[in-house]
C-alpha positions as CSV (number, residue, x, y, z in Angstrom):
1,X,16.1,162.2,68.1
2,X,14.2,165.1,69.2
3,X,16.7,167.3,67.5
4,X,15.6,166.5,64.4
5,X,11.6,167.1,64.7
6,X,11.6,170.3,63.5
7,X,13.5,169.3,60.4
8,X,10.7,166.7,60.0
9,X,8.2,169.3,60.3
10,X,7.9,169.2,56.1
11,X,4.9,172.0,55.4
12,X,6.8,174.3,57.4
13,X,10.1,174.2,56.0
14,X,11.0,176.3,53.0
15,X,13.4,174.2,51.8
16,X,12.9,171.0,51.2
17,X,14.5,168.1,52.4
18,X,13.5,164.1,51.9
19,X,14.2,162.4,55.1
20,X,14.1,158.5,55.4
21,X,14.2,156.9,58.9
22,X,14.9,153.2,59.0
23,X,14.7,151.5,62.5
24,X,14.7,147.6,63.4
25,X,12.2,148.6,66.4
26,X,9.0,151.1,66.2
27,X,9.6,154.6,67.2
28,X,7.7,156.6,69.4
29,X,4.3,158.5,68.0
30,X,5.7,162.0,68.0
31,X,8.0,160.6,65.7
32,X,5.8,158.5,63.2
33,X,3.4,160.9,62.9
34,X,5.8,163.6,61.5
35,X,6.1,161.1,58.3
36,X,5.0,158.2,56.0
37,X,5.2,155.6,58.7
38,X,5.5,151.8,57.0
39,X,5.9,149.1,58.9
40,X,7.4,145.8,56.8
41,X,5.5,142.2,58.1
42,X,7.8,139.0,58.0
43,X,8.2,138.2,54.8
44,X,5.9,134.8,53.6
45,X,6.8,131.4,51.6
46,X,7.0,133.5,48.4
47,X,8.7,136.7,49.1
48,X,11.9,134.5,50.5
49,X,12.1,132.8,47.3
50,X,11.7,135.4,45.4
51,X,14.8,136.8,47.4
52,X,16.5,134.3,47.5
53,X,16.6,133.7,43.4
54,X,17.3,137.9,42.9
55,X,20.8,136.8,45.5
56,X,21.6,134.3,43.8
57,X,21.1,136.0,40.4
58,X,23.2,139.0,41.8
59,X,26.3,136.6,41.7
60,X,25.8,134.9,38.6
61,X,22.6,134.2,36.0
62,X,23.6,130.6,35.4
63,X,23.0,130.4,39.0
64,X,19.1,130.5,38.8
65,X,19.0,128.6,35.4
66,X,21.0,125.3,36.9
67,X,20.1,125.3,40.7
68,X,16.9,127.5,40.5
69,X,15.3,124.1,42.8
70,X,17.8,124.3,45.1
71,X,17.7,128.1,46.2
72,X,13.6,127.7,46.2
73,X,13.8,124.8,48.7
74,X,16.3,126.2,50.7
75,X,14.1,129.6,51.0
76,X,11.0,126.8,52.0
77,X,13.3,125.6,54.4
78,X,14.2,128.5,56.1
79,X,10.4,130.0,56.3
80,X,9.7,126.8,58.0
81,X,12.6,126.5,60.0
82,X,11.8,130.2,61.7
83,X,8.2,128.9,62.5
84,X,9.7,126.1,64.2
85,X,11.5,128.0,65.7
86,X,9.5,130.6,67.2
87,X,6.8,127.8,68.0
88,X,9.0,124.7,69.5
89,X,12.4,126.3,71.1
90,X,13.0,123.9,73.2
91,X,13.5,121.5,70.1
92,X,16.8,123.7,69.3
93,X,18.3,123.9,72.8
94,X,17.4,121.9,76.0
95,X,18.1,125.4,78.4
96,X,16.2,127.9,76.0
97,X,16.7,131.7,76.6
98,X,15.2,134.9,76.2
99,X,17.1,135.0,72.5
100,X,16.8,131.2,71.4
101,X,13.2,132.5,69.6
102,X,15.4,135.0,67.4
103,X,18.6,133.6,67.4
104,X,18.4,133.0,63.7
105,X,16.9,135.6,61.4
106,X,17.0,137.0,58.2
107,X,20.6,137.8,57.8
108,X,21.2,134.2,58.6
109,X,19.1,133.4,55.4
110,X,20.5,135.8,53.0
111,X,24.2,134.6,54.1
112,X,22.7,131.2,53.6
113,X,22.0,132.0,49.8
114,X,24.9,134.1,49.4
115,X,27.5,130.8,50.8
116,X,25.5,128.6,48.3
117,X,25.9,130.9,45.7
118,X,30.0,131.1,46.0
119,X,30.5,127.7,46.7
120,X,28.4,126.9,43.2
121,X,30.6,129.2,41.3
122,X,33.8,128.0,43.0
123,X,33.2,124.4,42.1
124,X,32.7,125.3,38.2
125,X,28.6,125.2,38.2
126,X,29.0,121.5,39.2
127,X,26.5,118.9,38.2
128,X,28.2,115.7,40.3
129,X,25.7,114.9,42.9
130,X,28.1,114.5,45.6
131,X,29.6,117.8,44.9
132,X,26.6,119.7,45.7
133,X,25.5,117.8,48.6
134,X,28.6,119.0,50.1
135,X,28.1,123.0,48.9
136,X,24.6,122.3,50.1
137,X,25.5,120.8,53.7
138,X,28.6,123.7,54.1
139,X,26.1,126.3,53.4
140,X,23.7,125.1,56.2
141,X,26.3,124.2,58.6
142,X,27.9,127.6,58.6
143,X,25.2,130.0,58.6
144,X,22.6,127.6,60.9
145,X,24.6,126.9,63.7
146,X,24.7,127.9,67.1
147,X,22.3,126.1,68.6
148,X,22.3,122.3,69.8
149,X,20.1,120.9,67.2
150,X,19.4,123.9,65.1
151,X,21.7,122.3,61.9
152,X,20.5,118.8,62.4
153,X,17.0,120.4,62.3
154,X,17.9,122.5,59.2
155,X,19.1,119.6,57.3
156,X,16.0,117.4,58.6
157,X,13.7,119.8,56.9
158,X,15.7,120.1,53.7
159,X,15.5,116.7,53.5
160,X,11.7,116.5,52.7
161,X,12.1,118.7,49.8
162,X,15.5,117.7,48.3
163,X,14.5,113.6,49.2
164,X,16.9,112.3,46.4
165,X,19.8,114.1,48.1
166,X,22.8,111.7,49.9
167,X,22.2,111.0,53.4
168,X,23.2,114.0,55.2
169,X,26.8,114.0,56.4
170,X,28.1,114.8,60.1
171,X,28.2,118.1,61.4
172,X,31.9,119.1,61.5
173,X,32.1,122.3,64.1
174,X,36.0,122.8,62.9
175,X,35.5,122.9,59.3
176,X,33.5,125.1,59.6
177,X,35.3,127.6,61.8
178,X,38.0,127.1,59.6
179,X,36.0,127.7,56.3
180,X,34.7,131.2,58.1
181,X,38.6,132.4,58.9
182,X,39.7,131.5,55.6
183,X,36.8,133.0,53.4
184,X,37.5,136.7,53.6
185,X,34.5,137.5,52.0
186,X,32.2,135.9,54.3
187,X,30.4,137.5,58.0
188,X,32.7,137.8,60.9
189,X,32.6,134.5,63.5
190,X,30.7,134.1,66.7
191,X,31.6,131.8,68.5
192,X,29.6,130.3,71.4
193,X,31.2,128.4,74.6
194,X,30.2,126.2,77.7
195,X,33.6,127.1,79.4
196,X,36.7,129.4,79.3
197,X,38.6,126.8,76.3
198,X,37.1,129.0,73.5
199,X,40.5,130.7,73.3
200,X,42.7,128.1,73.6
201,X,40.5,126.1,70.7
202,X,40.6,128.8,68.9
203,X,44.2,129.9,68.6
204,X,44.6,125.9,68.1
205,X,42.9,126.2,64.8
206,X,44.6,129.1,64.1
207,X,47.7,128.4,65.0
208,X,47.9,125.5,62.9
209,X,46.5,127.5,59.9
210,X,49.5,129.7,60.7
211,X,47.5,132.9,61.0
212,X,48.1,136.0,62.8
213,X,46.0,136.5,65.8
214,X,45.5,139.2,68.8
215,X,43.2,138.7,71.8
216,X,41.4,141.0,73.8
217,X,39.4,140.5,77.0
218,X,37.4,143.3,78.7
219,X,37.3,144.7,82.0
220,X,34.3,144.2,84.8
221,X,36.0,147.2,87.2
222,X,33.7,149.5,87.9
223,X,35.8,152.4,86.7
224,X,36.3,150.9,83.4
225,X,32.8,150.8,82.9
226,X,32.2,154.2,83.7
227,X,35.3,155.8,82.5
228,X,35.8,156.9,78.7
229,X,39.1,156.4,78.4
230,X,39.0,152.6,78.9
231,X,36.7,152.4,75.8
232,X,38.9,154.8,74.1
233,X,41.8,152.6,74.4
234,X,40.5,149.2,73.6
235,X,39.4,150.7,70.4
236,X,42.2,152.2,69.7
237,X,44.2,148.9,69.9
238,X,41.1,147.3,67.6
239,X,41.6,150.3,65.1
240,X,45.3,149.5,64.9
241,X,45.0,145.9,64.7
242,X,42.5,146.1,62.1
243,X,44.6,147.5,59.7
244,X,46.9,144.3,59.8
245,X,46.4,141.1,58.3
246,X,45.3,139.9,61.6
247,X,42.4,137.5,63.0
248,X,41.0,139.6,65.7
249,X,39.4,137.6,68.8
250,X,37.4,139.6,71.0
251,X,35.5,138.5,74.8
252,X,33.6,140.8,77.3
253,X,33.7,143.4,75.4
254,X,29.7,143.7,75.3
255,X,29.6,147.5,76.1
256,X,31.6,148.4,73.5
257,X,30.0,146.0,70.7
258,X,27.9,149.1,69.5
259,X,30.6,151.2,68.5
260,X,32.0,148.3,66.1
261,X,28.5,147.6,64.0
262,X,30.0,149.1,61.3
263,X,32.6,147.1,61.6
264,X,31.1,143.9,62.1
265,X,28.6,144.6,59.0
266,X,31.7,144.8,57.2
267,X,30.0,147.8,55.7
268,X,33.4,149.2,54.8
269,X,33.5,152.8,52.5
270,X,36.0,151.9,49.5
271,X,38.0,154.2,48.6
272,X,40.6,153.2,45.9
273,X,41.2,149.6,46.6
274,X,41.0,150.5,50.4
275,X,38.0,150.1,52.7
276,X,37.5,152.0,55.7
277,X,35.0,151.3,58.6
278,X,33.8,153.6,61.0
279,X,33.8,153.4,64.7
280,X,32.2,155.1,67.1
281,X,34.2,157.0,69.8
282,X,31.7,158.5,72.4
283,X,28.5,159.6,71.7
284,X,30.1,162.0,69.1
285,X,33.1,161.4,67.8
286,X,32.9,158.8,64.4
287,X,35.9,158.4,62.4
288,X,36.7,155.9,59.2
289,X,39.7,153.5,59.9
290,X,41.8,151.6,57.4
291,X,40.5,148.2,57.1
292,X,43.0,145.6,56.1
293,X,41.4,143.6,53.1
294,X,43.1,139.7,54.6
295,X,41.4,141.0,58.7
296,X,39.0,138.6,60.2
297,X,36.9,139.5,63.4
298,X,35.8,136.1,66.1
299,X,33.8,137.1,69.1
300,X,33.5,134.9,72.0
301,X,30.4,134.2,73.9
302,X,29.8,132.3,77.0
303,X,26.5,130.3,76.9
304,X,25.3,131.6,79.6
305,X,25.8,135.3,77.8
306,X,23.3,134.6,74.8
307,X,20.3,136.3,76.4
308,X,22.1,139.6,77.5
309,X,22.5,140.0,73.7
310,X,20.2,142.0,71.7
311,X,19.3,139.6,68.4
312,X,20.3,141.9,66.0
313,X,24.1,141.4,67.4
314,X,24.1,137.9,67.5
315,X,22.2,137.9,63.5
316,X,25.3,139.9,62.2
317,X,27.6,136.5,62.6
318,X,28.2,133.5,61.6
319,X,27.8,131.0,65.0
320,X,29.1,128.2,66.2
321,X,29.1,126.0,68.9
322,X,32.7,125.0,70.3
323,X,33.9,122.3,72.6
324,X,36.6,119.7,73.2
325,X,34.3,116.9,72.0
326,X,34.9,118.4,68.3
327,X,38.5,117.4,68.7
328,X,38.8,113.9,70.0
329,X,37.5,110.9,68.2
330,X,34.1,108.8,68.8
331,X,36.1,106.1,71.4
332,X,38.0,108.7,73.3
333,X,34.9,110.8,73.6
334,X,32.8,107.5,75.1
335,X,35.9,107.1,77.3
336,X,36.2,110.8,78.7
337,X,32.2,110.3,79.7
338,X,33.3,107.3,81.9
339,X,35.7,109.2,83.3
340,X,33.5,112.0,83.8
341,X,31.2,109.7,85.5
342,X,33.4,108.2,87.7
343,X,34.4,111.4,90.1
344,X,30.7,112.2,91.4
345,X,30.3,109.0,93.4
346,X,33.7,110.2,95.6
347,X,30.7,112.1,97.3
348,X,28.0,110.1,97.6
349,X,28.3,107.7,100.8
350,X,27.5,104.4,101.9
351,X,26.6,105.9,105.0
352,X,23.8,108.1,104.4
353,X,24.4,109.5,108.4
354,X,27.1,111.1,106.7
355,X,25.8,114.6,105.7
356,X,29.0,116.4,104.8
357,X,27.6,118.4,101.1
358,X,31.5,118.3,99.1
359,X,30.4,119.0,95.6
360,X,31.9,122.4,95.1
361,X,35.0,121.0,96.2
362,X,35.1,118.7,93.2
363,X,37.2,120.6,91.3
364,X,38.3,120.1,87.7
365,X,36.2,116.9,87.1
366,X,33.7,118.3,84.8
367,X,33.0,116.4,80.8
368,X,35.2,119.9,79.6
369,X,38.1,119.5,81.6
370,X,38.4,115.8,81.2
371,X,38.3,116.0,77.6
372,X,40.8,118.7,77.3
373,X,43.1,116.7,79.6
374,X,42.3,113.5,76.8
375,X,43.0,116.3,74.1
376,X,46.2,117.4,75.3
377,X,47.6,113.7,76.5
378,X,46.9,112.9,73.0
379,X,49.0,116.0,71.3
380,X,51.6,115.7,73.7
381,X,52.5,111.9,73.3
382,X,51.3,111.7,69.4
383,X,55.1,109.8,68.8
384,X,53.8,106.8,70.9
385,X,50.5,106.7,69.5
386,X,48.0,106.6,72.3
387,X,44.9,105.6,70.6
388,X,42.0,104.1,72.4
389,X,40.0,101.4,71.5
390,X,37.0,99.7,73.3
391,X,39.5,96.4,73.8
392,X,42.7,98.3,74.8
393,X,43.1,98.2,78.5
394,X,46.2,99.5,78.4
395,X,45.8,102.6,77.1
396,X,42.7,103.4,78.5
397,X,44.5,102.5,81.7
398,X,47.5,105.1,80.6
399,X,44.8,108.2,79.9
400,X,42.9,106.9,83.0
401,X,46.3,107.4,84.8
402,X,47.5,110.5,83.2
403,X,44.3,112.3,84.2
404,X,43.9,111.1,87.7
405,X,47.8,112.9,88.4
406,X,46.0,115.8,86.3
407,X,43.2,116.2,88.8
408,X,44.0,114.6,92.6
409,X,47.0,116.9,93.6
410,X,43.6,120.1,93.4
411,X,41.5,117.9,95.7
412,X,41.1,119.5,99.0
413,X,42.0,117.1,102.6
414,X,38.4,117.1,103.6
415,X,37.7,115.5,100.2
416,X,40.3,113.4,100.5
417,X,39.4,112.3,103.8
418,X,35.5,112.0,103.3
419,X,36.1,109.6,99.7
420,X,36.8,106.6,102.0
421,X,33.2,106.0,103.6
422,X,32.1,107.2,99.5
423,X,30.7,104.5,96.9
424,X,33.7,105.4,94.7
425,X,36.1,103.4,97.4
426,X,33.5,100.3,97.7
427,X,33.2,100.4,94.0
428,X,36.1,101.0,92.5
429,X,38.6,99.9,95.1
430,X,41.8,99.9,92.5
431,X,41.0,103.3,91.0
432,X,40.2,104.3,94.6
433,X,43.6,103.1,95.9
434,X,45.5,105.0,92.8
435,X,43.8,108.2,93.7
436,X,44.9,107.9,97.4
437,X,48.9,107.2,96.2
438,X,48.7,110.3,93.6
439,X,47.6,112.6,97.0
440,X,50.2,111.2,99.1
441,X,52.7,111.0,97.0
442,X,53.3,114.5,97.8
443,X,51.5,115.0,100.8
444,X,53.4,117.2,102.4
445,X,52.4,120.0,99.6
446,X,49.1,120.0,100.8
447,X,50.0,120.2,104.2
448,X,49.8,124.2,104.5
449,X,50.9,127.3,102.6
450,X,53.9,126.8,104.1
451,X,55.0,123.2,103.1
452,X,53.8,124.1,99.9
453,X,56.2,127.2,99.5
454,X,59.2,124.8,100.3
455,X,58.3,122.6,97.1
456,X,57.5,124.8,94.4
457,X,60.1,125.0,91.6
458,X,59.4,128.2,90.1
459,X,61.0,131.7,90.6
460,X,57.7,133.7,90.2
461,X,54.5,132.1,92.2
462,X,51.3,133.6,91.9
463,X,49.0,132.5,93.9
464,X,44.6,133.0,94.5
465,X,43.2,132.7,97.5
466,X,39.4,133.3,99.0
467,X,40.8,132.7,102.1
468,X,40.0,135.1,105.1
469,X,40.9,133.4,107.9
470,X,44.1,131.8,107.4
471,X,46.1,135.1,108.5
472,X,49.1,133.7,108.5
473,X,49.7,133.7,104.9
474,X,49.6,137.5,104.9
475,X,52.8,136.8,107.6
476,X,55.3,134.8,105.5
477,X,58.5,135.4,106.3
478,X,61.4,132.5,105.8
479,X,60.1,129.9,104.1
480,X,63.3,128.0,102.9
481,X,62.9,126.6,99.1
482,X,65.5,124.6,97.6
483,X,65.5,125.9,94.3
484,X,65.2,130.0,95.3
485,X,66.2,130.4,98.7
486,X,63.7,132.3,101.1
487,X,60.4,133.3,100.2
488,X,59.8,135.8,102.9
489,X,57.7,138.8,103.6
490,X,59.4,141.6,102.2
491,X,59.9,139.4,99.1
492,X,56.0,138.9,98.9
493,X,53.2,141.1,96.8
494,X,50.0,140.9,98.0
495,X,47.3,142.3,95.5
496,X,43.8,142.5,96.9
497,X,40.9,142.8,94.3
498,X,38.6,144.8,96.3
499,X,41.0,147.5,96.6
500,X,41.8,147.2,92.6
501,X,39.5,150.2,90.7
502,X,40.3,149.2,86.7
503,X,42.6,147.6,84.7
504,X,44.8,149.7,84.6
505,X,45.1,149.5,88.6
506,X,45.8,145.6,87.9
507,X,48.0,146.0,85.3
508,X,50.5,148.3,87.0
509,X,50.4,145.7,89.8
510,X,51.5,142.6,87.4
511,X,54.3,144.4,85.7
512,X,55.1,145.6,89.2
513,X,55.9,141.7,90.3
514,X,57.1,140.3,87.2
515,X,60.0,143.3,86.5
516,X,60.5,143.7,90.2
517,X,63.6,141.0,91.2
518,X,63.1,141.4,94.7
519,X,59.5,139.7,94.4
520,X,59.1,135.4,93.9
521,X,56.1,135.2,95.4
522,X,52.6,137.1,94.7
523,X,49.3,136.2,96.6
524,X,46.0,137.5,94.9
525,X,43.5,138.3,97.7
526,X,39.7,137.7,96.1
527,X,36.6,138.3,98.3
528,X,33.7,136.5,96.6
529,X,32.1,139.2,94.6
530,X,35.6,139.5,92.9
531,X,35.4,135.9,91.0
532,X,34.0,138.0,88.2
533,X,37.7,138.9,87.8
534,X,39.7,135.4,87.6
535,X,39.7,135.4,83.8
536,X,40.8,138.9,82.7
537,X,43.4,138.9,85.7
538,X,44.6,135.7,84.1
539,X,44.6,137.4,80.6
540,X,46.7,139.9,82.1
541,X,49.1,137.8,83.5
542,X,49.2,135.3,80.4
């Protein structure tokens, strides 16, 4: 910005030009004291009702004269809910972050009046109570969410001032997501995960509201980080697919985020009946882009990734938490958390002389991954009904089987080996005797690479490894399969991460094993440092 202080430099310019600078953080002092420097407090009880009634008057004046209460308690709400906020995080989420204090701001609010607003006009300027509970709870739900408790504690507020209101109904994560894709005139989606299902949930939803979708997951290669060119093509394929009725869905792409504010303000130039956004190529280069008017934008966001966001970011959505939990019903969730509870004590032993520390080798048993496996034993088999009930043995028996064939094939030997001195075996001695007929079943598959080779029934195998001292698998060479003949050396692609520079390294590799017909096997070498590459490698491949 030093560029401009001479231009700022008013007295001593002969022509005269008004400049306004509007910031979200205060600049530095050779820069304010060149102007009028006002800095605008957080606004009070008052001025939020006072904005929200000029929103809501913006759409429509019957607005203020029929639900003028409303808006004012909901702007009461808000100004509370932010103190709360900023004075009791830990309320809204049990791991707080740097962000959890600003996680909701006043974007979130305006949205908040703006959702009322449209739903109000959409159901005719109801009067029926029930009517606009439910415009009342939608608004809440999809502009307050995010956080653990943050819609529960919403609502809770709300409550004291609206007390004649119907009890306040469940929080429903899906109808909500689904609301936000379907409204086009509402903020883009953020969505907010514990584990790598966000995209598979996702494209579930929409999938099954038959829309259009692309994905695209960034790079961690230090080239691509450093390189334009990388940035310059994942916009470009944004840019395109942005001028499509598409749903766009976007992960790791945090360096890049910037260049898409426009974008993601939906503050669109109309020209005609066309809008165009602009995006930011470089430090330089800004260009408008077509804007299909039917696009939708979702970016996903690991938990863990909320405080390496800057607030104003996460403000410009609307956010949502995301799990399987949202998809299964109140006895299959109660069930999956038995489950869940089950697999910890195969490492804890009777024998406390036993010291052997296992619990990164339980794989796959965490409250996610069981309740996808309930989710998906459910979809698959929905022609024979599998519902659970608390006095239905059998089919809690027949998910209880279904996931233990799911899971015990990934246990390691050692694990396998250990779990018969473990409480599990003493406990549960029939569950325990189950898990040891699903590993043996096919034992010899887990008796080395080799055995393993000989059993598979695919013609292309791809397969990770952090192994570095099990040499021989760098040696195969005549490993008879039934089904495809010989996996041998010359037939085998080894791909080592470390040696891998960018995507576009990686890329070339894939394509290279999956057009090449003299390759059925390909062994992905990672060294620990290169875990940070599992999911885009597995994009790729996918």
């Amino acid at each position: 910005l030093k560029v401009i202080h001479s231009e700022l430099e008013y007295d001593e310019n002969k022509e005269k030009v008004a400049f306004i600078g509007i910031s979200n953080w205060p600049l530095d002092a050779s820069k304010m004291n060149r102007g009028i420097h006002l800095s605008i407090i957080e606004s009070d009880e008052e001025d939020l009702i006072d904005t929200a009634l000029e929103i809501s008057k913006s759409y429509d004046l019957r607005l203020v004269q029929d639900y003028k209460e409303y808006f004012e308690k909901l702007a009461s709400t808000y100004f509370y809910y932010r103190e709360k906020l900023q004075s009791t995080p830990s309320e809204f989420e049990n791991k707080i972050n740097n962000n959890t204090k600003e996680f909701h701001g006043k974007r979130d609010f305006y949205h908040l009046i703006k959702t009322a607003s449209k739903l109000f006009i959409k159901y005719n300027f109801t009067k029926n109570n029930s009517e606009i509970e439910n415009i009342l709870n939608e608004s809440i739900e999809r502009n307050f969410g995010g956080l653990e408790n943050s819609v529960n504690i919403f609502k809770g507020l709300f409550k004291k001032y609206i007390p004649n209101i119907n009890e306040i109904k469940d929080y429903k994560v899906m109808e909500c997501i689904k609301n936000n894709i379907l409204d086009t005139s509402s903020r883009y989606l953020l969505i907010i995960t514990k584990s790598s299902i966000s995209h598979f949930l996702v494209k579930l939803i929409l999938d099954n509201l038959k829309k259009k979708n692309v994905f695209y997951y960034g790079s961690n290669f230090e080239e691509d980080k450093i390189k334009g060119y990388y940035s310059a093509k994942v916009l470009n394929k944004i840019q395109i697919t942005m001028s499509c009725d598409n749903i766009m869905i976007l992960k790791n792409l945090t360096s890049m985020y910037p260049s898409l504010y426009d974008l993601f303000n939906q503050n669109f130039r109309k020209i005609g009946e066309s809008y165009y956004a602009r995006i930011a190529l470089g430090d330089s280069n800004t260009q408008n882009y077509f804007v299909h008017k039917n696009f939708r934008c979702i970016v996903l966001l690991d938990k863990n990734e909320i405080d390496k966001q800057d607030p104003p970011f996460i403000n410009r959505f609307e956010k949502q938490i995301i799990t399987f939990k949202y998809l299964l019903d109140e006895n299959e969730i109660i069930m999956s958390n038995k489950i869940t509870q089950l697999f910890p004590s195969l490492i804890e032993y009777v024998n406390n002389e036993i010291k052997v520390d296992l619990k990164y080798q339980l794989l796959n048993c965490d409250l996610e991954e069981i309740q996808g496996i309930f989710y998906q034993i459910r979809e698959n088999n929905k022609e024979n009904e599998y519902k659970i009930n608390k006095n239905d043995k059998l089919n809690i028996n027949i998910y209880k089987e279904k996931i233990f064939n799911k899971i015990i094939p990934t246990f390691s030997q050692d694990l396998i080996f250990f779990s018969q001195y473990s409480i599990f075996a003493q406990k549960f001695k029939e569950d325990f005797n189950n898990i040891i007929n699903i590993y043996f079943e096919n034992q010899y598959q887990h008796q080395n690479l080799k055995s393993f080779l000989e059993e598979i029934e695919y013609d292309k195998h791809v397969i990770y490894t952090f192994s570095n001292i099990l040499d021989y698998i760098y040696e195969i060479n005549n490993v008879e399969n039934k089904k495809y003949k010989n996996f041998t050396k010359k037939k085998t692609k080894h791909i080592f991460i470390q040696l891998i520079d960018s995507e576009r390294d990686i890329d070339e590799e894939i394509s290279d094993f999956y057009s090449n017909n003299g390759y059925n096997l390909c062994l992905f070498h990672y060294n620990i440092d290169d875990r940070i590459h599992l999911n885009l490698i597995n994009y790729l491949i996918e």
